[in-house]
C-alpha positions in Angstrom: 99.1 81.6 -79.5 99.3 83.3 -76.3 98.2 87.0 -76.5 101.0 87.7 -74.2 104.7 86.0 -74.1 105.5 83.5 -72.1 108.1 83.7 -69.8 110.4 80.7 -69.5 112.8 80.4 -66.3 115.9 81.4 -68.0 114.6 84.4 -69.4 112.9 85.3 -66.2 115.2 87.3 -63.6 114.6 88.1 -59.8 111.8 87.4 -57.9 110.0 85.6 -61.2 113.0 83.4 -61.9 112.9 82.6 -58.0 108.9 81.9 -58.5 108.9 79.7 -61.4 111.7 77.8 -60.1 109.7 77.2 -56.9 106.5 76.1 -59.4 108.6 73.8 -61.9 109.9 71.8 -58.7 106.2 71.5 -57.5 104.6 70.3 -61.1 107.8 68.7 -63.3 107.4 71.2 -65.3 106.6 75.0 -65.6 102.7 75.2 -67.3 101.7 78.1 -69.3 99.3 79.6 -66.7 102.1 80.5 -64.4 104.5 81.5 -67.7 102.1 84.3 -69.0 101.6 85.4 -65.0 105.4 85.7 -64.6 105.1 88.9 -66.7 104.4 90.4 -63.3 106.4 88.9 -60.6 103.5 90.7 -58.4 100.7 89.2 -59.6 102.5 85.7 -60.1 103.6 85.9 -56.1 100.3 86.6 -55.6 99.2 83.9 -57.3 101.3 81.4 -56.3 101.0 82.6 -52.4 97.0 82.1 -53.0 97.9 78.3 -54.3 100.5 77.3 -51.4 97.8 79.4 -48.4 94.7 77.6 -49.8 96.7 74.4 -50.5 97.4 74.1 -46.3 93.8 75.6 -45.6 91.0 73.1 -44.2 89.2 71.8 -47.7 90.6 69.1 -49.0 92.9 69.1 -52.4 89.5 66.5 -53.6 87.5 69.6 -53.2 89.1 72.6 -54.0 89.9 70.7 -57.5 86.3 70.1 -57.5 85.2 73.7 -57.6 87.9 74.4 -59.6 86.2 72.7 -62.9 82.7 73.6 -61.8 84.2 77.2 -62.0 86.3 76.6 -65.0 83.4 75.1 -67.1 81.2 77.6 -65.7 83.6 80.4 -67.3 84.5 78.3 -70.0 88.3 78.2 -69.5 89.7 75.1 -71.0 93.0 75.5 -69.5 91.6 75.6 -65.8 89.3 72.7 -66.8 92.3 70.7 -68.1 94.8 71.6 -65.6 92.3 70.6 -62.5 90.6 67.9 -64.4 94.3 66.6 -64.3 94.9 67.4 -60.4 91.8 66.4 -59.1 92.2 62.5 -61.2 95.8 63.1 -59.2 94.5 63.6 -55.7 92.4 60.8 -56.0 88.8 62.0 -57.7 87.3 59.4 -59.7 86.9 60.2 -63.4 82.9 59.9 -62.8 83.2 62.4 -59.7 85.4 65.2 -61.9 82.6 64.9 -64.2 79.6 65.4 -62.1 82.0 68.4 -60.4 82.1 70.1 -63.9 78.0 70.1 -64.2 78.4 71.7 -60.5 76.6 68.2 -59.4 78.4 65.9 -56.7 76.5 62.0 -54.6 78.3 63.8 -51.4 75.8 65.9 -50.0 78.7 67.7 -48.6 80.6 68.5 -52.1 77.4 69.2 -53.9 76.4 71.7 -51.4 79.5 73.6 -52.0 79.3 73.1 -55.8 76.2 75.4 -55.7 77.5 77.6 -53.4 80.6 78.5 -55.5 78.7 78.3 -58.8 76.2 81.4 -57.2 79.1 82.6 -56.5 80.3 82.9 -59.7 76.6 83.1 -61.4 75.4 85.9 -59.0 78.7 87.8 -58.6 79.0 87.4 -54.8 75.8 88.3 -54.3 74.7 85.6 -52.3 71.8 85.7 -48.9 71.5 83.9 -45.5 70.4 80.6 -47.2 73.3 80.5 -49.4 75.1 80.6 -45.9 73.1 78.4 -44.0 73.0 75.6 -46.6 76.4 74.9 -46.5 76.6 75.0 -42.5 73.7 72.5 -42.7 75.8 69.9 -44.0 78.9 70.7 -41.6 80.8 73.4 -43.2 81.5 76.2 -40.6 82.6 79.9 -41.1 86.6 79.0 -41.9 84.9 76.5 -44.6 83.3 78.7 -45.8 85.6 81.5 -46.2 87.5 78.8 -47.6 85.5 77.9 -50.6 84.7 81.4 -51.2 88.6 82.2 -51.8 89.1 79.0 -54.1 86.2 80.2 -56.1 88.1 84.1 -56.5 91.5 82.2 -56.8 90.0 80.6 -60.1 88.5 83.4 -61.5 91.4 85.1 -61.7 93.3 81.6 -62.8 90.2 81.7 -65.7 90.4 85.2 -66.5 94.0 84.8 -67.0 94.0 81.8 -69.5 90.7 83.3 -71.4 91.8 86.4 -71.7 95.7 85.7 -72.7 94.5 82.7 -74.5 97.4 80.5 -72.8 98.1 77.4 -74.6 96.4 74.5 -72.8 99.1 72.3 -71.2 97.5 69.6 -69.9 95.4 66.8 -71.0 92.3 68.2 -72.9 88.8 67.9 -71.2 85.8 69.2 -72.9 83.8 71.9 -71.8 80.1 70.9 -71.0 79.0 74.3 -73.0 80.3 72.7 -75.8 79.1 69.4 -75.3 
């Protein structure tokens, strides 16, 4: 049970309503996540905004759904590990590459590369050096890359901090976290 309610469209009203009409045409439906963030029309237009800006950025949907479970595992949010487990399988990510994302591991030098970067990310709190850098431009990524992973990674932190702290009601198809493997 959700530590906070969740707001369905028809008891939402303004902006929210307006919001989680825009994110039940997008999905089919209207999951959790975005239910127990439409509490605060801010913080769900933030969210959302961060979704559509990062969704038209320059790394691929393959990607950004990639970090997404090496973050969520990392922070052990099942809801974020379901819910991109779910979209990266739907943007065409093998099974056997979702996997290897979750363990932050990737066969694409690129992928893997970024993996680590957004896992010391999350592991060192930001606190990151020249190498960190330079690893990922050694394998291609330049600075708007780069920027680029770095906001997916602090778009799912707050996406995990949200459905851990709220407990929201996982949604999606279950995946299990590696932790508890």
């Amino acid at each position: 049970m959700s530590r906070i309610p969740l707001v369905s469209q028809a008891e939402a009203t303004g902006e929210a309503q307006a919001l989680l009409s825009q994110i039940h045409g997008a999905f089919g439906a209207t999951p959790n996540m975005f239910r127990a963030v439409a509490n605060s029309p801010a913080a769900l237009r933030s969210m959302w905004g961060s979704f559509g800006a990062l969704g038209g950025g320059v790394i691929p949907a393959q990607l950004g759904e990639q970090i997404a479970v090496a973050v969520a595992d990392r922070n052990a949010c099942n809801y974020c590990l379901a819910a991109h487990t779910a979209l990266g399988r739907k943007a065409g990510v093998s099974a056997a590459d979702m996997a290897a994302a979750q363990a932050g591991e990737s066969s694409d030098p690129r992928t893997a590369a970024a993996l680590r970067f957004a896992l010391k990310l999350v592991e060192d709190r930001g606190q990151i050096g020249e190498a960190d850098v330079r690893a990922l431009r050694d394998v291609g990524f330049d600075d708007q890359h780069i920027v680029e992973i770095l906001a997916h990674v602090a778009l799912n932190l707050f996406t995990n901090y949200v459905n851990v702290a709220f407990d929201v009601p996982v949604d999606f198809p279950s995946v299990r976290l590696r932790a508890a493997a």
